[in-house]
MDTraj code that builds the backbone (N, CA, C; nanometers):
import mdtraj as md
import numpy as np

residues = "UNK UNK UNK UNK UNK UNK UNK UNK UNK UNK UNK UNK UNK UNK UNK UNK UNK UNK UNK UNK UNK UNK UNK UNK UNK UNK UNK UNK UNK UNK UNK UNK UNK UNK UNK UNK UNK UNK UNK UNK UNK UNK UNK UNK UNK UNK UNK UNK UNK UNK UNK UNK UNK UNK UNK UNK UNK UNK UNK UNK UNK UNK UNK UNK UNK UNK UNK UNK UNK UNK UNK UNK UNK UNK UNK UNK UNK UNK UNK UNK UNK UNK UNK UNK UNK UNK UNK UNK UNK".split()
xyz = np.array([
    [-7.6063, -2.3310, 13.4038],
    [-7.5180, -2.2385, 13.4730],
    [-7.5983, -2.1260, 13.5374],
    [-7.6868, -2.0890, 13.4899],
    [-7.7585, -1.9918, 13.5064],
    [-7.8689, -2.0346, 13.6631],
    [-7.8688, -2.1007, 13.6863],
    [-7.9423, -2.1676, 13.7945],
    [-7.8844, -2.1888, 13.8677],
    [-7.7503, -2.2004, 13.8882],
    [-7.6335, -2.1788, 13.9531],
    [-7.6155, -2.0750, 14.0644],
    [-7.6048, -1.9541, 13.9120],
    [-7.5691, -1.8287, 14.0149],
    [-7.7280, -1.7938, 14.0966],
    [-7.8489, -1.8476, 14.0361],
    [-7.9711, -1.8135, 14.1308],
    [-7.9706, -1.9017, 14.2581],
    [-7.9620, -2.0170, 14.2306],
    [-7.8724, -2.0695, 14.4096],
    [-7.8377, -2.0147, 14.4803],
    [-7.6931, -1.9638, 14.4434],
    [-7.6422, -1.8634, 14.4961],
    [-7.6683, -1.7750, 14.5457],
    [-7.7276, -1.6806, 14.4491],
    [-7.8406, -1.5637, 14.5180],
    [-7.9070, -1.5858, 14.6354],
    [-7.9746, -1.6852, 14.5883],
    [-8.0597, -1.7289, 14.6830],
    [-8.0190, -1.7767, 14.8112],
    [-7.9697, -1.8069, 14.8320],
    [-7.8580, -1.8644, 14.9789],
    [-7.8048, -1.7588, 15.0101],
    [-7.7498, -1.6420, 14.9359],
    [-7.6986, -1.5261, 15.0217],
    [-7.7787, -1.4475, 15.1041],
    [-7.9223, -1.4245, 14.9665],
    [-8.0094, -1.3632, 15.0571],
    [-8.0527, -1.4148, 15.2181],
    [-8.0844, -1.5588, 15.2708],
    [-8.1137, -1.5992, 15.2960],
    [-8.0342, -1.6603, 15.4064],
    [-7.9111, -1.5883, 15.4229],
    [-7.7927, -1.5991, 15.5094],
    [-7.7800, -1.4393, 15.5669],
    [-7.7956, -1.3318, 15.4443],
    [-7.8654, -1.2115, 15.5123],
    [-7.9901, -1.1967, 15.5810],
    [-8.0972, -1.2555, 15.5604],
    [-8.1976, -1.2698, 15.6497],
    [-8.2084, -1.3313, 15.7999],
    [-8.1087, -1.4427, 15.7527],
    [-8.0998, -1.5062, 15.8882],
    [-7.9610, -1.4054, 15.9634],
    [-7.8983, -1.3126, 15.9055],
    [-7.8396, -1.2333, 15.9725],
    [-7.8710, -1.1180, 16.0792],
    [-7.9938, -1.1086, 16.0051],
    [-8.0812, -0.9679, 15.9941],
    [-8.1826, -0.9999, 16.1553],
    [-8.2412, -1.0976, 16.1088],
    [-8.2858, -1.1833, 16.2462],
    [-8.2526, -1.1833, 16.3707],
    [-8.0897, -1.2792, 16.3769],
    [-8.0850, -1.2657, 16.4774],
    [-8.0038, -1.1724, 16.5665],
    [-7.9714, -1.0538, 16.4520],
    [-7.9754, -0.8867, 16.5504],
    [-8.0450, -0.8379, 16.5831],
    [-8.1740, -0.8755, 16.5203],
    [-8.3286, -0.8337, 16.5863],
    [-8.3462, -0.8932, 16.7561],
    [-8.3428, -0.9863, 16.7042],
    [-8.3642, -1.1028, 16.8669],
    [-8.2253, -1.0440, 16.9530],
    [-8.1321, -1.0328, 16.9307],
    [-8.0606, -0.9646, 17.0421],
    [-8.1072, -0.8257, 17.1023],
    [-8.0999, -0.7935, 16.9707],
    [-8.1983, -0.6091, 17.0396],
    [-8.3059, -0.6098, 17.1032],
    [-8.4151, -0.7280, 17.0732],
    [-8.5164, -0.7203, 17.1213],
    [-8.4884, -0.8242, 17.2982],
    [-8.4013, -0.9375, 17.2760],
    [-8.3898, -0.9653, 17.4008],
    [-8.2737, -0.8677, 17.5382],
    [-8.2190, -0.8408, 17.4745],
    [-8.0799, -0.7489, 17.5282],
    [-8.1014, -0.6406, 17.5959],
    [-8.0692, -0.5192, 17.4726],
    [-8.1413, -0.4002, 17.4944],
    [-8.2164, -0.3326, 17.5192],
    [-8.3527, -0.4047, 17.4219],
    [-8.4882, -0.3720, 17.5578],
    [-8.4736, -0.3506, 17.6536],
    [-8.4477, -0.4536, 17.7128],
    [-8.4558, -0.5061, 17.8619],
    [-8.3760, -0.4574, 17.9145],
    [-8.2457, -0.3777, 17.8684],
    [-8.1543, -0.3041, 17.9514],
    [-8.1901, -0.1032, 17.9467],
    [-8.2781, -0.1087, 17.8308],
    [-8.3507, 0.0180, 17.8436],
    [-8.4656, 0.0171, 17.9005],
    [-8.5435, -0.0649, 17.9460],
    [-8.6777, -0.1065, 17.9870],
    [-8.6109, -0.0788, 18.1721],
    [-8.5685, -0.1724, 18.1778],
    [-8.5060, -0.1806, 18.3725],
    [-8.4053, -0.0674, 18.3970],
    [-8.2995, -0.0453, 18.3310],
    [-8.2166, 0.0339, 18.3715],
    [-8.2489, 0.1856, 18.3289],
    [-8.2915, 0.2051, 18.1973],
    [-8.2808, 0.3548, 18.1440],
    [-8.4107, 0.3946, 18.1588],
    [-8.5057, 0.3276, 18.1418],
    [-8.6407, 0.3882, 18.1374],
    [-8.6449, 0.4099, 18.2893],
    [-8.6376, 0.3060, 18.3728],
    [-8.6387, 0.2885, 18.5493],
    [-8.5739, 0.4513, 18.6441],
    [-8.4619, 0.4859, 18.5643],
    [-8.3427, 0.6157, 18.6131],
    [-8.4782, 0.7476, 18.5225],
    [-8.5235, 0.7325, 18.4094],
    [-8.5513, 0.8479, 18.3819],
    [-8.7253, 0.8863, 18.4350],
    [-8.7821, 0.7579, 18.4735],
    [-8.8998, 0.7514, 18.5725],
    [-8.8882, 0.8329, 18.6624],
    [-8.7900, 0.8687, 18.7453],
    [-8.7756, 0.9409, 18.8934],
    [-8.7615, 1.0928, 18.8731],
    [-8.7125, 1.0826, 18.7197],
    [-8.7142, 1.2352, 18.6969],
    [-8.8174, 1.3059, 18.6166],
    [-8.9371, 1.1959, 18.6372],
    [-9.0295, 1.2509, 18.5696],
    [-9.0553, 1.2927, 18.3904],
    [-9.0301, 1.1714, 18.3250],
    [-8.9846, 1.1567, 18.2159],
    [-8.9927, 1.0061, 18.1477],
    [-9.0201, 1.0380, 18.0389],
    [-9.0610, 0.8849, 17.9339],
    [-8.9565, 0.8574, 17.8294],
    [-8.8934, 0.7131, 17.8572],
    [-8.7635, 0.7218, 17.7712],
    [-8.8874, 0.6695, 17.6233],
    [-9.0000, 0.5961, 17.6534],
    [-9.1187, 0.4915, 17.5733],
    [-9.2567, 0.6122, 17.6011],
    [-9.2910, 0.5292, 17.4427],
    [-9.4177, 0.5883, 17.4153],
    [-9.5294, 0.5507, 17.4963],
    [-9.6148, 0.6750, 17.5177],
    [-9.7669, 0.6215, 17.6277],
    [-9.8128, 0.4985, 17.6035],
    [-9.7688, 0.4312, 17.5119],
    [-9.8645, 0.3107, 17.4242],
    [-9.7964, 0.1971, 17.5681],
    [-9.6770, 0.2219, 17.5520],
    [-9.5838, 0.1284, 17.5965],
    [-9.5939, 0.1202, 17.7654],
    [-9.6869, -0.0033, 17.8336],
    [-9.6882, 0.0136, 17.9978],
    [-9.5918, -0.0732, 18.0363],
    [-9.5604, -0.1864, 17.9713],
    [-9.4735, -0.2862, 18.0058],
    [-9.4055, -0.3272, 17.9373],
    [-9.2882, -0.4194, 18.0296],
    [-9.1776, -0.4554, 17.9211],
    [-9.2543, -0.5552, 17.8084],
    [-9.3301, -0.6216, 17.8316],
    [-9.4032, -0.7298, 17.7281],
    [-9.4737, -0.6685, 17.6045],
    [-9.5246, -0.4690, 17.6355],
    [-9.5912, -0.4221, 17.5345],
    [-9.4287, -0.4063, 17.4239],
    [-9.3709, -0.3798, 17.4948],
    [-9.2442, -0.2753, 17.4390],
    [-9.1869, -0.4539, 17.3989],
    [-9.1530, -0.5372, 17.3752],
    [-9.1547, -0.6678, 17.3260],
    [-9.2257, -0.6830, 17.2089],
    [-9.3076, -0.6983, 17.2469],
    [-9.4722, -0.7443, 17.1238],
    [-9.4436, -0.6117, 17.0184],
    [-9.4328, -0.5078, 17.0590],
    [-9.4545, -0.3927, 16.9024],
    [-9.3128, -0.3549, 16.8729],
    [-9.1879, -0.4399, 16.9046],
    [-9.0793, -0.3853, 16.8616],
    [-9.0733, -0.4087, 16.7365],
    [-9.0355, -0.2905, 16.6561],
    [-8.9969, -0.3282, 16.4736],
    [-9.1618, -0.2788, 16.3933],
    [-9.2465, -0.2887, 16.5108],
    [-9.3907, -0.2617, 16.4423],
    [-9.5002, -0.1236, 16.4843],
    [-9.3973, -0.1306, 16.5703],
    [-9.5045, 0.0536, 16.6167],
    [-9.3701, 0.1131, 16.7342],
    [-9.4058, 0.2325, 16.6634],
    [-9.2928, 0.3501, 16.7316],
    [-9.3017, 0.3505, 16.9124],
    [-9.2111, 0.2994, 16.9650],
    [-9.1831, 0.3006, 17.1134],
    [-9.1381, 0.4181, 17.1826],
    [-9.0484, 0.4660, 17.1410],
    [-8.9918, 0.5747, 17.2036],
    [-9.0733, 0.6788, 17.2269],
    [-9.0456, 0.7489, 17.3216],
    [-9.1505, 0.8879, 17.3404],
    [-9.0886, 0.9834, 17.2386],
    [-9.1582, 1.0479, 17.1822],
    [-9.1264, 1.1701, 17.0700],
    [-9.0192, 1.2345, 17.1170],
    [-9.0685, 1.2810, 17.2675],
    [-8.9641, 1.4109, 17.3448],
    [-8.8076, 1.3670, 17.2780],
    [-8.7558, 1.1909, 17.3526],
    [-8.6706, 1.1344, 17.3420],
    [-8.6278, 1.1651, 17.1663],
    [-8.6987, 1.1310, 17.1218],
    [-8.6534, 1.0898, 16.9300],
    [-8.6101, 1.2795, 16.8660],
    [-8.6896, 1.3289, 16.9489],
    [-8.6265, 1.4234, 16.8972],
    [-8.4766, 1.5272, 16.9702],
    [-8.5048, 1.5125, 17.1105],
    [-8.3664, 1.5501, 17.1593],
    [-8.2760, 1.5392, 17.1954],
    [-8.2840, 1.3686, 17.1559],
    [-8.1438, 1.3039, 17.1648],
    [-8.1201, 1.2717, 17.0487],
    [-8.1861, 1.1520, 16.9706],
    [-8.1584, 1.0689, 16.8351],
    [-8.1315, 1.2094, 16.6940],
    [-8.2420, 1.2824, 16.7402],
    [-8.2290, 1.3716, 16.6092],
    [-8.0886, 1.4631, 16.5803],
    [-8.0661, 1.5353, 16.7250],
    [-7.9629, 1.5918, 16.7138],
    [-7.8416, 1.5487, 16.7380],
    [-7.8269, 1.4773, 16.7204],
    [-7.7269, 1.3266, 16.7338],
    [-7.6758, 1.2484, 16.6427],
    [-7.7890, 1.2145, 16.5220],
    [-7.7718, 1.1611, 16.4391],
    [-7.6318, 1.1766, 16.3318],
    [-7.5695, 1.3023, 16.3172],
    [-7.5079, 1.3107, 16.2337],
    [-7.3159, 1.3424, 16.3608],
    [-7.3637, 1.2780, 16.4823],
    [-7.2347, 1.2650, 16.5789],
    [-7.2143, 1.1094, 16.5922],
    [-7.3041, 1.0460, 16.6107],
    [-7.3223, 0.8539, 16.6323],
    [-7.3498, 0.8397, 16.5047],
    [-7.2988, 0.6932, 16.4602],
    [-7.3571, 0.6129, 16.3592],
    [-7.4860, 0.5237, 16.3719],
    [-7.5734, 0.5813, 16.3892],
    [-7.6834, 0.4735, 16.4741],
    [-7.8033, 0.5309, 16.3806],
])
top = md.Topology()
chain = top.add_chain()
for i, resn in enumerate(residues, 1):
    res = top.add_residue(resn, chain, resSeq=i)
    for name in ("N", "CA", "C"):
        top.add_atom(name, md.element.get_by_symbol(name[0]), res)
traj = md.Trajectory(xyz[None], top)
């Protein structure tokens, strides 16, 4: 019985992972790419970095998503920070 409920376990986790996944792959195919072309593109003209210096292209900002901080600081702090407790995000 006892091997049972670790099955179990085990398959939930593992239905959360594969949950976990493929909201990653949407964010990373989706959103990127709609902050990369559209939001980063609008805040370019005004002289402004929505992405970190690291970040020249959409392929860098791809490759280090989930693994190194993208956003430009300016951004993380005067939008996300003071924000945080108005959005659930």
């Amino acid at each position: 019985m006892k091997n049972d409920i670790t099955i179990s376990q085990d398959d939930t986790h593992a239905d959360y992972r594969d949950a976990l996944e493929k909201i990653n792959n949407i964010i990373r195919e989706k959103l990127l790419l709609y902050l990369w072309q559209d939001i980063n593109g609008a805040v370019a003209f005004m002289n402004n970095n929505l992405f970190h210096d690291t970040v020249n292209s959409f392929d860098d900002l791809y490759e280090k998503f989930g693994s190194e901080q993208n956003f430009f600081p300016m951004f993380l702090q005067e939008f996300l920070e003071p924000n945080k407790n108005k959005y659930s995000y």
